[in-house]
N, C-alpha and C positions, 0 to 999 in steps of 0.2 A: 504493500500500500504506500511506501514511501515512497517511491520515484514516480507515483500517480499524482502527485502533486505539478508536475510541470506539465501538467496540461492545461495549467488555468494561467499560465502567462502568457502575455500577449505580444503581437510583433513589436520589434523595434524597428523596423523599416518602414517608412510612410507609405502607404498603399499608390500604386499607380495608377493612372489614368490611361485607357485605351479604346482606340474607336472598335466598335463592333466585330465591323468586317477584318478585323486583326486578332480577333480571338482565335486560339487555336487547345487542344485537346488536351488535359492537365494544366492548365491556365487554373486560378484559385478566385473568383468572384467575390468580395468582401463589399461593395458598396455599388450600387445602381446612381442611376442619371437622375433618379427621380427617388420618394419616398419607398420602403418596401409593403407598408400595407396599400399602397396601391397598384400593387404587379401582384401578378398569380405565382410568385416564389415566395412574397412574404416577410420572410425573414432572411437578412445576412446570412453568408459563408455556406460557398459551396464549391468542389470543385465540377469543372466540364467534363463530363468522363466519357464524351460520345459528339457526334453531330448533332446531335436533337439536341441538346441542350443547349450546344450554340444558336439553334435557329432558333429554338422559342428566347433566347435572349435576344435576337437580331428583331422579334417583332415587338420588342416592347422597351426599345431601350437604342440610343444611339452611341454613348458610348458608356462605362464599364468602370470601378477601379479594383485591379487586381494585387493582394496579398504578393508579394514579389518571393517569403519566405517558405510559405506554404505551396507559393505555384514549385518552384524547384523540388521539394518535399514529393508533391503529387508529380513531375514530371519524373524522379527517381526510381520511385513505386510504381511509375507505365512502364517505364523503360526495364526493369530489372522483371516484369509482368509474375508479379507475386503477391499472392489475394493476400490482402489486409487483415489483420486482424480484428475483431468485433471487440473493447473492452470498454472501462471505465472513461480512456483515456482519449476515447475516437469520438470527437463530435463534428466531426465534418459530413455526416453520413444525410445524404438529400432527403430521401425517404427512407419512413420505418419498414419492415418485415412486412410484405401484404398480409391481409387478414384473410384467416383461414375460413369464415362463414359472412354470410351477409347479417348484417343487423336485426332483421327479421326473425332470423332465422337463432339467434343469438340471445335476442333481448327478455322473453321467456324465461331461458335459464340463468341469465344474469342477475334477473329481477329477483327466481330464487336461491343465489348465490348469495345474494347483499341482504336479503331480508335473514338469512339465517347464518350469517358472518357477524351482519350488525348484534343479532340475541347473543351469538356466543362473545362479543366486545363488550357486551353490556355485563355476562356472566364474570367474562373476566374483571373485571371492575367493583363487581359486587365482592367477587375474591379478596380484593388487593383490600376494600374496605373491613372484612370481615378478618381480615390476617391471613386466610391461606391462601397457599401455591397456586399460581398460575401454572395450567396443562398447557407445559409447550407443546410436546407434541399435537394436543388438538389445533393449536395455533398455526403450529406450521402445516398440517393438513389445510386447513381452511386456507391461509395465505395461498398454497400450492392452487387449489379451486380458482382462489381468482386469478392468478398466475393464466391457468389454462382459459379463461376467459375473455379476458383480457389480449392473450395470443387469438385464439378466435375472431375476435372482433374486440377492439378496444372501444368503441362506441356505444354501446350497448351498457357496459359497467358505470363509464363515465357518464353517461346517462342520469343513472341512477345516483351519483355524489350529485345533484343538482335538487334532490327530494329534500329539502331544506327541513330542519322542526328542531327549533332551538329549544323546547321542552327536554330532548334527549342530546344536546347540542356533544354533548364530552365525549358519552361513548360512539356518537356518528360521522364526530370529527376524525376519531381515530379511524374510524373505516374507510373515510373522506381520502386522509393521507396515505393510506397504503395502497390502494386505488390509484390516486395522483402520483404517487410512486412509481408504482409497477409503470402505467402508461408512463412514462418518463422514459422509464429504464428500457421497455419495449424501442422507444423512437428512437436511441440511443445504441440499438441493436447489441443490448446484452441478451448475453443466453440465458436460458430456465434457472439454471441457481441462482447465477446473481439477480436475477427478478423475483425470485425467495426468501430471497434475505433482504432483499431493501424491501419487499412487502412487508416481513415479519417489524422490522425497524420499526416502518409507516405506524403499522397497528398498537406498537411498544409507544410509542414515543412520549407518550401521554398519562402513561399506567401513574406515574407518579402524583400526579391530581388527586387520586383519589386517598391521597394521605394529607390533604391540605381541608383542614376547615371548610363544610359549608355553606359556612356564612360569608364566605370570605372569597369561595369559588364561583358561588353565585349571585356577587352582591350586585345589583344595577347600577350603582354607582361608584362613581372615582374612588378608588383603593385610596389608605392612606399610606401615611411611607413606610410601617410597621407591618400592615397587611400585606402591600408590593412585596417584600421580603419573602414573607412568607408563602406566597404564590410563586416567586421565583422560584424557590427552592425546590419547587416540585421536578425542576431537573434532577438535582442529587437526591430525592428522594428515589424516583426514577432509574438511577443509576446503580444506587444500592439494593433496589427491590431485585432490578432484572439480574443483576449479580449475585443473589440468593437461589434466583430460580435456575433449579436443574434442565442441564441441557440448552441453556437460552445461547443464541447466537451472539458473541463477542462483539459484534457487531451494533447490533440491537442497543447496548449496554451502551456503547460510546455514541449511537442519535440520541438515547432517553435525557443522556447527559450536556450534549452539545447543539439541539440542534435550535438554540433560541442564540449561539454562538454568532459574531458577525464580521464580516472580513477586517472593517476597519477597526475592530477590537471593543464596539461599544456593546457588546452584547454579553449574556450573561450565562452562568455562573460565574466563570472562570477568567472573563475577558480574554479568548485566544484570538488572535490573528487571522488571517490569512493562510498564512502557512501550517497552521496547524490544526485546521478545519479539516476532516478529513470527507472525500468524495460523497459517502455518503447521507452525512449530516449535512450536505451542503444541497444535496435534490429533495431531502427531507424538510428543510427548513423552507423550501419553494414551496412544496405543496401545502406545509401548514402554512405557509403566509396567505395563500390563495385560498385558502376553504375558507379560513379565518376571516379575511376581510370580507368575502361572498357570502358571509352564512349571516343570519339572524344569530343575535345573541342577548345575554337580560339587558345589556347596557348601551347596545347598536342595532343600528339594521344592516342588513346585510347591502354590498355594491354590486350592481349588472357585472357582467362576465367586462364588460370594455374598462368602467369601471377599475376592474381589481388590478388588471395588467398595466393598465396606467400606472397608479402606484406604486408594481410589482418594478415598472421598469426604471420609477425613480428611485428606485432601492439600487438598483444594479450598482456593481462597484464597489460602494463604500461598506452595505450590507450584505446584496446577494450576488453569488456569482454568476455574473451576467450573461458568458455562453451557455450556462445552465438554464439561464429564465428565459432567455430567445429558443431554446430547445424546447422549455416545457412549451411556451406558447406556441409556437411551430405546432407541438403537439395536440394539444386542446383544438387550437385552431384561433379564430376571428369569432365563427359560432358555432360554440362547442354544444354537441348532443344533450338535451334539454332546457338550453337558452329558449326564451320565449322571446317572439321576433317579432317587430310588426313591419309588414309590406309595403310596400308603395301604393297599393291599392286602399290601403287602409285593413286588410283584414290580420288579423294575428293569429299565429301557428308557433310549433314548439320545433325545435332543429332535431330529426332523427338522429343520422350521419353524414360526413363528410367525404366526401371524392377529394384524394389528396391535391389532382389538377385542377382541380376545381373547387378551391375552399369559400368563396363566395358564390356559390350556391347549389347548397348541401339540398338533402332530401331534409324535407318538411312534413309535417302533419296539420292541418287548418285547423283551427280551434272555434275561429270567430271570423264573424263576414265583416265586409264593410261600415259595417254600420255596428260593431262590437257585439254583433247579438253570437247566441250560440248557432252553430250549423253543425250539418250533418260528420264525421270524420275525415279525415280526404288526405290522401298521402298523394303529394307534386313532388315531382322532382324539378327543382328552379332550374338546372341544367339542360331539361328535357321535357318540353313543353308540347303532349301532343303530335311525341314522336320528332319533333321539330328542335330543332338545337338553339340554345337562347331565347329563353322566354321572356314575356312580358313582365312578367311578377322580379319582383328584387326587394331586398332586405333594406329595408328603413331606419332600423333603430332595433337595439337591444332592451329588454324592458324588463319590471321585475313582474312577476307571473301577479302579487296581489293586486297589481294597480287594473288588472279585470277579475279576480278572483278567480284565478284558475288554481288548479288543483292539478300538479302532474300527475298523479295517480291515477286518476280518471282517464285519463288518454291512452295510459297500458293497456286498455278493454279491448280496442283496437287488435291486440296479439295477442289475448287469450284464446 
């Protein structure tokens, strides 16, 4: 894990500028002509690993600045034609692992993966209150489930972290981030263990909560400086709980403990660095910053999906590691599965899934006509209108589900 850290430094060479028609095959793309949410790549860093990728950059873009460090990197690895490794340490990778079922086809079992993942986070919790052992092994079973789920179709899971109910907010947070984990780790193209263990982390991370006061965990208002304390600490509680539990992943032990940790050193327990953040406490602390701010809580409301990333990205840097937070969002998306949407038409639908070529417009489900009333079900695909490519309907705005009093529950009926 130690020499995994030089993955989060950045070039020392200013990025180049190049016209289009000068691109050539292992070239490394770090910046466009124009903003990246408005191109169908999105997000920074990638390399050209073919013709097609130059051409869809020749249609949207006249010219380019290319990474001079990494292009040489990537021309090395063409020329020596020896497949890349997949690790912690590879974030250049364009697209994630295709998904092995359709959303449809998927969302069924996912729905009861998270409903009986969330009971046994809730059990585990009642544990940690009551004094006994947390069953790792049932733990890493269930992590493994959505593990396999997740590989299937990641849209379908992450779906479901968008079921909001700050009544159960602790134990679904924890469900929330091992979910936002695994998907991470998937786009990221780790293999099945390591999307086991940073699942198992995700669902750890939090265990230690449940050794903090009550009154104190669920108070709606502003902590005092006494109380702050004592909420922090729920990291080393944390650390020492999973450190008790038999068989728990070494791993596990150091997010319970570090992942509230922040690059520039203001974070807590321990104030580490940068440098001593380790990989995993560092995609851990992404997906809890994300739930966290998107979720309803006794003392906030929760922010729209556009909302959170905004935020997420003024963290970059001094907080989060920011090829980490452009990865996750790459990953999620613009509108990520179960964002509620409303159209240009005026009618509002909830986001199924997303077509990687096409992350501005995902398959839809209609909720509500033009006029906000309810309507019949209707699954559109914004990309494919009637058999006819680019449709008239397009996404208007991200919205929070109560400001119509929708219920995503309701629309699962649909896939029963």
């Amino acid at each position: 894990m130690d020499n995994s850290h030089n993955i989060f430094l950045t070039s020392s060479i200013e990025p180049m500028q190049i016209d289009v028609n000068n691109l050539r095959v292992g070239m490394y793309v770090c910046k466009l002509d124009k903003p990246w949410l408005e191109s169908s790549f999105l997000f920074q860093g990638f390399e050209l690993k073919n013709q097609a990728d130059i051409d869809a950059i020749k249609k949207e873009c006249h010219f380019v600045f290319i990474d001079i460090e990494k292009q040489n990197t990537a021309l090395k690895n063409l020329r020596s034609s020896k497949t890349r490794r997949i690790t912690t340490g590879t974030l250049e990778k364009k697209y994630p692992t295709p998904s092995k079922t359709s959303f449809t086809e998927e969302v069924i079992h996912a729905s009861h993966t998270y409903r009986q993942t969330s009971d046994l986070v809730s059990s585990f919790m009642e544990d940690v209150q009551l004094g006994r052992a947390i069953n790792v092994a049932v733990a890493k079973k269930v992590v493994a489930e959505c593990v396999d789920s997740v590989l299937n179709t990641p849209d379908a899971l992450l779906w479901m972290t968008q079921l909001k109910n700050k009544d159960i907010y602790t134990a679904q947070h924890s469900m929330n981030v091992c979910i936002l984990s695994i998907a991470l780790g998937r786009h990221l193209g780790l293999p099945s263990e390591k999307l086991n263990n940073i699942g198992l982390c995700g669902m750890m991370h939090d265990m230690g909560k449940m050794k903090v006061p009550l009154d104190i965990l669920n108070k709606p208002s502003k902590l005092e400086p006494d109380e702050l304390i004592i909420m922090q600490n729920h990291t080393v509680y944390g650390q020492k709980l999973l450190m008790s539990s038999k068989d728990m992943y070494a791993g596990a032990v150091d997010v319970a403990s570090s992942h509230h940790e922040r690059l520039d050193g203001s974070g807590y327990p321990y104030q580490l660095n940068d440098r001593q953040i380790t990989p995993y406490s560092r995609i851990v602390a992404i997906a809890d910053v994300y739930d966290a701010i998107s979720s309803d809580r006794v003392y906030q409301k929760g922010r729209n999906h556009l909302e959170a990333i905004k935020i997420m990205v003024s963290l970059c840097e001094r907080q989060l590691d920011s090829k980490l937070t452009y990865k996750f969002i790459e990953c999620i998306g613009i509108y990520p599965p179960g964002s509620i949407v409303e159209l240009n038409s005026g009618e509002v639908a909830v986001v199924l899934d997303v077509d990687p070529l096409h992350k501005l417009k995902p398959k839809i489900l209609l909720l509500l006509d033009e006029n906000k009333q309810q309507c019949p079900l209707q699954l559109v695909d914004l990309f494919l209108i009637d058999g006819m490519t680019v449709g008239s309907r397009t996404i208007k705005n991200v919205i929070r589900p109560e400001q119509y009093n929708i219920i995503l529950d309701k629309s699962m009926a649909l896939f029963a």
